[in-house]
TIVEXSE-906698 format. One record per residue (C-alpha): x, y, z; residue in one letter. Coordinates in steps of 0.05 Angstrom, whole numbers, plus 5000, padded with zeros to 4 digits. Layout:
// residues N
XYZA
...
// end
This chain:
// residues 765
500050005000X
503650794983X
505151115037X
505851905038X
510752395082X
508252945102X
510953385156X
504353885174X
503554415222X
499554305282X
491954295267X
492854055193X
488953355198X
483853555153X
489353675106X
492853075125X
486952625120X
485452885052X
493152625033X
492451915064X
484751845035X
487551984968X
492851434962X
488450924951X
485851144882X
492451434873X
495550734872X
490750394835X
490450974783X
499550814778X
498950134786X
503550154846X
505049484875X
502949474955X
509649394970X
511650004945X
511750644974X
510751314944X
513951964975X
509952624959X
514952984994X
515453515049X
509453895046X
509254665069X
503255085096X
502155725061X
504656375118X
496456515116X
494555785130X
499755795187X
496956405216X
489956045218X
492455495261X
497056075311X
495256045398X
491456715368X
485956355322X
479156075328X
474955795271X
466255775293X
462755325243X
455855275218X
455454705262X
456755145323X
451755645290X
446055125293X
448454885361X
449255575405X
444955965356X
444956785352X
438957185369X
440657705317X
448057825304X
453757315294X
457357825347X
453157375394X
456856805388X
464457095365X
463757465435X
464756705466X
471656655426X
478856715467X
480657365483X
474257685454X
468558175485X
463258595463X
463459305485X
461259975469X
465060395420X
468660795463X
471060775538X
466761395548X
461460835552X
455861335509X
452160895452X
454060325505X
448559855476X
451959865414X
456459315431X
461459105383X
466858555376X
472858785417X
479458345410X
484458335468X
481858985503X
483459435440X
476659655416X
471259595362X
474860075323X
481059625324X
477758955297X
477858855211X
471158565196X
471658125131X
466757765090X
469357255043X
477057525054X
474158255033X
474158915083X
466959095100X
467459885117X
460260035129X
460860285201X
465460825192X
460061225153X
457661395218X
459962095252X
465361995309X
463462295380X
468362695418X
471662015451X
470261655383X
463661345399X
459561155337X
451960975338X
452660345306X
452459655305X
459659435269X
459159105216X
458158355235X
450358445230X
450758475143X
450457615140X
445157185160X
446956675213X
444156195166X
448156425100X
455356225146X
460055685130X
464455855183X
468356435221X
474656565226X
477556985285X
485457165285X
487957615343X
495157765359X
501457905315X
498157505261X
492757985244X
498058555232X
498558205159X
492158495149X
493659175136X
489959805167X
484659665225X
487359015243X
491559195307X
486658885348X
484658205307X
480658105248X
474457695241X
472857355173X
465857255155X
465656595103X
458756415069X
456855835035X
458855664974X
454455454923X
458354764918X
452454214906X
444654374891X
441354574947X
435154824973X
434555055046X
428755525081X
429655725146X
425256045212X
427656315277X
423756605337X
426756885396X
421657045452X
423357465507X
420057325579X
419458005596X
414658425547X
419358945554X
423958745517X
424258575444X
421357985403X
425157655345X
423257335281X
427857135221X
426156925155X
431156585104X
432156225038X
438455975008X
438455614937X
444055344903X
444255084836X
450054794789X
448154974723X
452954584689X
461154364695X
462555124691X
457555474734X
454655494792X
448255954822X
446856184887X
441356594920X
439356854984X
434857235013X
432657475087X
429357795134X
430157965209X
426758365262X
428258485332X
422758985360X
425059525409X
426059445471X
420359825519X
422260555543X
420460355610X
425659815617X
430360105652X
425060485710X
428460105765X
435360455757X
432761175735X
434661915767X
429862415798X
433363065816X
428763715846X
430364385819X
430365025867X
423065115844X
421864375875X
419364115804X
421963325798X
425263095735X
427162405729X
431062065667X
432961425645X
437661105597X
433960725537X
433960015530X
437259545474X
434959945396X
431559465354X
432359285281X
430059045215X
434858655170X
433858535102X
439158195059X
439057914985X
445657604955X
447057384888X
453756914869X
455056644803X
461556214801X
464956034735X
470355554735X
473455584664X
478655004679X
481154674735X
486955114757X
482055764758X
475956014788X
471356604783X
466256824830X
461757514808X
457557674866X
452358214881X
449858384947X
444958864986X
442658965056X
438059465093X
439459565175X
434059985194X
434460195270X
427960215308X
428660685358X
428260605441X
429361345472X
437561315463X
442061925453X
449462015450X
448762145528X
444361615558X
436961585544X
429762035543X
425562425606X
420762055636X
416162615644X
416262835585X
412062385534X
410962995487X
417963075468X
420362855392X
425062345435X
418862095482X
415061965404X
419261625375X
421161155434X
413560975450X
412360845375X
418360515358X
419160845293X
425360815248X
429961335261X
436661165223X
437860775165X
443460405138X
443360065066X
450059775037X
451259554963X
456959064939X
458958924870X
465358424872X
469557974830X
474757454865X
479157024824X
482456354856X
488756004810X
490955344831X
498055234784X
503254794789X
508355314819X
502855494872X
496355854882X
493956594871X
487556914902X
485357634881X
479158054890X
476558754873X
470559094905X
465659654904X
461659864970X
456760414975X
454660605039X
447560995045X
447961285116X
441161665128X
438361895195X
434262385233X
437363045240X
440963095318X
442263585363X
450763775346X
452364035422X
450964055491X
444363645529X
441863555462X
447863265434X
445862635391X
438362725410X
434262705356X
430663265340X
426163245274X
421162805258X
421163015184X
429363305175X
433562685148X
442362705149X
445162305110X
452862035094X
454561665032X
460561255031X
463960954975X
470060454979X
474160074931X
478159524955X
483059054915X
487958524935X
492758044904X
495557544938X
501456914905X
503456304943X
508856024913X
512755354941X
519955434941X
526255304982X
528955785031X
536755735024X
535954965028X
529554925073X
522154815059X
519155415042X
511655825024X
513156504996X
507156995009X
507757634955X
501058074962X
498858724943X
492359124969X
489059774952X
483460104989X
479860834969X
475161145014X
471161805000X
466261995052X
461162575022X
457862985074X
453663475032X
447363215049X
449663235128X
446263815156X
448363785227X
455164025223X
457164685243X
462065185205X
467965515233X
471766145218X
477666235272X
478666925298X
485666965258X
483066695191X
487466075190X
481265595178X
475265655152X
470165135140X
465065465109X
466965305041X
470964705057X
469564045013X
464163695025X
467663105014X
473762745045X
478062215011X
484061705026X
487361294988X
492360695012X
497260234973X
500359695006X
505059144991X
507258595032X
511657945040X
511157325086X
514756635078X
513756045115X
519655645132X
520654995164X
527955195191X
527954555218X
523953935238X
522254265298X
521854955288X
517555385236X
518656195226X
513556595194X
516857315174X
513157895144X
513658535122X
509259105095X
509259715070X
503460235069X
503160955029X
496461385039X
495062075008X
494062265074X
498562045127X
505261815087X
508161145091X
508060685141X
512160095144X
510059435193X
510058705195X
513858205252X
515257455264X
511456855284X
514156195312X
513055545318X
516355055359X
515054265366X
517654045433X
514453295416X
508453025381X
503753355433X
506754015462X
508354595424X
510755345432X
507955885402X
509856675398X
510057285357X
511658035356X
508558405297X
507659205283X
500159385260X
496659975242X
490560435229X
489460915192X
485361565205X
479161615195X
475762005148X
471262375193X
477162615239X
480562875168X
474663175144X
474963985141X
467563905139X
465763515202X
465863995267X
464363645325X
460964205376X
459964225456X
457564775495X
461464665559X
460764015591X
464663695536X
470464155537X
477663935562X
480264045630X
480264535662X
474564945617X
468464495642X
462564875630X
465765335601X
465465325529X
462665305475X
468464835452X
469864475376X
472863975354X
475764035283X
478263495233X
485863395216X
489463305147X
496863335186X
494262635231X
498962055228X
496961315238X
495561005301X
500360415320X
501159845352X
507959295371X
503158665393X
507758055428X
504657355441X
507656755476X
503656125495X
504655495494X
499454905461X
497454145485X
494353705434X
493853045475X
493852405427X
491051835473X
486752285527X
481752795478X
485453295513X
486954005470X
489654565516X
493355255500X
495655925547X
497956485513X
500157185546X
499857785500X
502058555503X
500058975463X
503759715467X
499060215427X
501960875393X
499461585366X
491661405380X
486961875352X
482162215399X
479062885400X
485363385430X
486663795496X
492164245462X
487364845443X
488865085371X
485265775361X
478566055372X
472666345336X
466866835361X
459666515369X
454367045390X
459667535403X
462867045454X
469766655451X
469665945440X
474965495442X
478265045377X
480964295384X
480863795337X
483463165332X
490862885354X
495462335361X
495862165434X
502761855464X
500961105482X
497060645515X
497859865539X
494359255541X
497058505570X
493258005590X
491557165586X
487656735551X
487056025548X
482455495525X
480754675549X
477954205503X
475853555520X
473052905480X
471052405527X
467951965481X
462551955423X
457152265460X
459652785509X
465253365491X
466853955534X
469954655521X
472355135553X
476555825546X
477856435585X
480957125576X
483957565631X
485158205629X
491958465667X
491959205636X
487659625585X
490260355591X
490960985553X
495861555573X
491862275578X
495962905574X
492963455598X
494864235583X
494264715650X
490765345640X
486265895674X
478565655679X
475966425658X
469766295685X
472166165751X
478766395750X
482365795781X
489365525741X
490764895731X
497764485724X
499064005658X
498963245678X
498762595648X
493262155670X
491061355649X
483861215634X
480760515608X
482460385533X
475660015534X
470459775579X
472059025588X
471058645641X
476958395689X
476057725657X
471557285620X
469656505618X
466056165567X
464055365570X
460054895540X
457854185549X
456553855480X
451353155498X
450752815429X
444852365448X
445452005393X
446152165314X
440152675309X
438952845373X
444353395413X
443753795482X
448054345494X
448854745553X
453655325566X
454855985602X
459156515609X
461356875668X
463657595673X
467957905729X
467958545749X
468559195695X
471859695729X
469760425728X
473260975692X
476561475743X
476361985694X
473062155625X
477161985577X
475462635529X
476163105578X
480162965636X
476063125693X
473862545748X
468162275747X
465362265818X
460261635839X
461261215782X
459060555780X
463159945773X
459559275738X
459958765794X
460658055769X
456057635734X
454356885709X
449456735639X
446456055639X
444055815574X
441455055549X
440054935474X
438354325441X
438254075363X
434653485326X
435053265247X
430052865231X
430652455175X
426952815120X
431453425114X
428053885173X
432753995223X
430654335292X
434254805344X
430455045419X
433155295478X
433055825537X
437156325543X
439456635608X
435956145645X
436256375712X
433357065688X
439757515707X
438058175677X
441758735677X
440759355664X
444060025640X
444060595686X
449660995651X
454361075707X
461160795693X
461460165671X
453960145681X
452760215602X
449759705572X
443959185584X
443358455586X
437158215566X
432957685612X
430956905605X
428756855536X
425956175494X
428656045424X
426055655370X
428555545294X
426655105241X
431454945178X
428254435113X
433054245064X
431053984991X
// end
């Protein structure tokens, strides 16, 4: 019988099973003798494919999907990854139930979203706060649960390959391919047992047709609503204060936004010949947000039912919408020398929402019924990518050689909220400034992957970036592998990453606007105060380290890993405390900013993961993350508070770089009962989320803030396929009811729904 040689990073037995199930045919198709053997020689993973099976990498598959099902957003269930949280989009903790995948402590805004390899840039259509908040949902919410194959999450010096964005991880979307003919329509209910919160119901058809030996068809449609959650949700936790006419006001923050999804997808896949592949593919989705009372700072008066905010939170009407176009072409070669993959991609953003209030109480409070903003963005993204097998001055090699381009213009015209500024010397002036902002960024890269020896594997990169707007940039690192034996291995990595500005902190158009409580130490309530966009900004930065160290027991079930990362961040962006000018408004001084690099901040912590098989029927995981440090240096500039005439020092402070809890555990118990029938049950626990001791736009303390004390979710799910292509999923969620809810103190900022009962239905033709 042949036998084949093949020396396989940790992680490759799908690979390696496809080798030795091959053989077989192989040596009946050569007429090889069974005493012969047949050497394929030393085989090499690709530096991408190497990356995918790194301490820093996770893979969720559609089988997870049907197993731990998502209420609404695959977020739901890449939250219960390694190392991964969901939290608002700044540390500020406004917009905080927005949550959004945050890798290893560094932010939303720090996590590449992908779908299908390609950058989704959706989210950044939306106007940046003064501590870069964003009222949005990311962009993890444009795929149907039901329309994924799998997802891939990479965090660590890995993702710096990546390019701009990725300095926290990256998380790759894959859908299913239309691969055999299929027909598959899908419901999905999600029942909340308190009626104030909001009902779910999903809707979705995928069909799949090979039209012949060339071509392939698929289309998919769907449709997904989560109602808004009640105004009055969050009664229990509200604020009454009595002004000096004794007239009580009391105010609460809203509860979870609701949504309607709708998504249609169109894929045609040509493959010519065997060595190439074409896939043209058209897509469009519709997030429209159905609105619960929230505002940039918190939520809606109670007493006040009449306002435009009390309206539209008792109706529940639809108060932003986001629609996103995609028009792409990706081209897969398989040749004897190696393998290329490229793409190139149009996205058109449609941003439109209810005219807010630009400054002060009002700031982010919608307030027209009638007056609609709206952002358009359009983005072009291409990428090239060889892998060619070679030798490496004698060794085993896979040569990475890749090329990306990504243009971004961001047209404000139709944005009516923005203010225009004339400073008092006549250095700036944005009353005639362009509408519309642009970048444009060029990058070219190299990676190998070489087995140095039988032991040891090194993964080198490098990159080099040039924008319009910021320069060049170079970045890139080293990963390692190291086989102690057949079941232990070492891990570790050091890798520069970066991110570029966005185009609403370069835009001469955008003027963010306070009145006074927003303005930096020491001028607190005492503004008015802007913040003004920057052309001179440079990228933000970041050296990320990993070490950890990997068990993959043979004879006990037994997979294991630890990993310690650091993380030292560079030149963030945030809005600036260096005042740059000022302007008259109403004949009074106000005060300029605008945005700035900021020295550094730090993050380190652990995570680790357990796996066990025990045998064919019961399987248990486990993972954890812990958080040792997430910090940003503030530098403050002294000055004279003119309204109360008190001076102030310069200082350097350190405030969270994002609201994350302490640490995080996530495990599940997988009970195959038999072949159809499986019961899962899992939870998560949540230490403690520290408070902010300061604001981290302003500098002041914040006095009798609220920390998050910690807390355990309970869930138990359950799936059956029947024989005749239906296949079932049920469950409770939260099943010892532990709600919590947002007051919007501290780390008080978000809410976590109650119990809730699930039910889905899938039929396959």
């Amino acid at each position: 019988m042949a036998t084949a040689r093949a020396r396989l990073a940790s992680g490759s037995a799908i690979f390696l099973l496809s080798i030795t199930s091959a053989i077989p045919a192989l040596s009946q198709t050569l007429s090889i003798e069974p005493t012969e053997t047949f050497d394929l020689g030393t085989i090499v993973l690709t530096a991408e494919e190497q990356i995918k099976q790194a301490l820093g990498a996770s893979t969720i598959s559609a089988e997870d999907l049907e197993k731990q099902p998502v209420v609404n957003d695959v977020a739901e269930i890449i939250r219960k990854m390694p190392g991964v949280n969901l939290s608002g989009t700044s540390p500020s903790g406004q917009r905080g139930n927005q949550r959004q995948v945050d890798i290893r402590g560094m932010g939303p805004e720090n996590v590449l979203i992908l779908i299908d390899g390609r950058p989704v840039l959706s989210r950044t259509s939306v106007k940046m706060g003064r501590s870069g908040e964003r009222d949005t949902r990311g962009d993890t919410n444009w795929v149907p649960a039901e329309m994924v194959e799998r997802i891939e999450v990479i965090r660590g010096p890995a993702a710096a390959r990546y390019g701009s964005g990725a300095a926290g991880g990256v998380v790759n979307i894959i859908t299913k391919a239309p691969d055999s003919d299929l027909l598959q329509l899908g419901m999905f209910f999600d029942a909340p047992e308190s009626d104030l919160e909001g009902f779910t119901q999903r809707y979705n058809v995928l069909w799949a047709k090979r039209l012949n030996e060339d071509f392939a068809l698929r289309l998919s449609g769907s449709y997904n609503r989560t109602e808004a959650d009640d105004p009055d949700l969050n009664s229990d936790v509200e604020t009454c204060e009595t002004d000096d006419d004794g007239v009580e006001s009391c105010s609460r923050d809203a509860g979870n936004e609701g949504v309607v999804n709708k998504d249609a997808t169109l894929l045609l896949s040509w493959e010519p010949s065997d060595r190439n592949k074409f896939d043209f593919e058209l897509g469009w989705s519709r997030q429209g947000n159905l609105f619960a009372g929230d505002t940039q700072l918190g939520g809606r008066l109670t007493d006040d039912p009449d306002s435009i905010v009390g309206q539209l939170a008792d109706d529940g009407e639809e108060t932003n919408v986001m629609e996103r176009s995609v028009a792409a072409i990706t081209h897969t070669g398989t040749y004897g020398w190696g393998s290329t993959r490229s793409y190139l991609q149009y996205e058109y953003t449609d941003n439109s929402r209810l005219s807010e209030g630009p400054a002060g109480g009002g700031e982010g409070s919608i307030n027209s019924t009638s007056d609609w903003d709206t952002a358009i963005l359009q983005a072009i993204a291409a990428k090239s990518e060889a892998y060619i097998d070679r030798s490496f001055f004698g060794r085993p090699a896979a040569m990475t050689l890749g090329a990306e381009l990504r243009y971004e213009t961001l047209d404000l015209s139709d944005y009516g909220s923005f203010s225009s500024i004339t400073t008092d010397d006549g250095s700036r002036d944005s009353s005639d400034a362009d509408d519309t902002t642009e970048q444009l960024t060029f990058g070219i890269y190299y990676e190998e992957n070489i087995e140095w020896t039988d032991r040891l594997t090194l993964t080198p990169s490098v990159r080099f970036d040039h924008a319009d707007t910021f320069g060049s940039n170079f970045s890139g690192g080293i990963n390692a592998t190291y086989d102690i034996n057949s079941e232990w291995t070492v891990k570790g990595g050091v890798a520069k990453a970066f991110k570029a500005p966005t185009l609403y902190q370069l835009s001469d158009t955008y003027v963010y606007t306070t009145r006074g409580n927003g303005c930096p130490y020491p001028y607190y309530r005492n503004g008015p105060c802007y913040v003004l966009g920057n052309d001179d900004l440079d990228p933000e930065t970041s050296i990320n380290k990993e070490i950890g160290v990997s068990y993959n027991g043979l004879d006990n079930g037994i997979v294991a890993t630890l990993t310690y990362f650091h993380n030292d961040y560079r030149d963030k962006i945030q809005s600036g405390t260096d005042q740059v000018g000022t302007t008259l408004v109403n004949g009074s001084p106000a005060r300029l900013y605008q945005w700035q690099n900021v020295p550094e901040a730090r993050v380190q912590g652990l995570e680790g993961s357990f796996a066990k098989t025990f045998n064919d029927q019961f399987s248990l995981a486990v993972n954890g993350t812990y958080m040792i440090e997430s910090v940003q240096q503030l530098k403050i500039k002294g000055g004279t508070n003119t309204s109360t005439g008190e001076t102030f020092g310069s200082e350097s402070i350190e405030v969270p770089l994002s609201l994350v809890p302490e640490y995080t555990i996530n495990a599940a118990l997988t009970w195959n009962v038999n072949d159809q029938f499986a019961i899962v049950p899992s939870l998560t626990h949540y230490g403690k989320t520290e408070a902010s001791d300061y604001s981290a736009h302003s500098g002041y303390a914040n006095d009798d803030t609220d920390s998050r004390d910690p807390y355990t979710l309970v869930n138990v799910g359950m799936t059956y396929q029947f024989n005749n292509g239906f296949n079932l999923k049920a469950g409770v969620t939260n099943v010892f009811d532990k709600s919590i809810q947002r007051s919007g103190d501290g780390a008080e900022t978000y809410n976590e729904p109650g119990r809730a009962y699930y039910f889905g239905l899938t039929k396959t033709f």
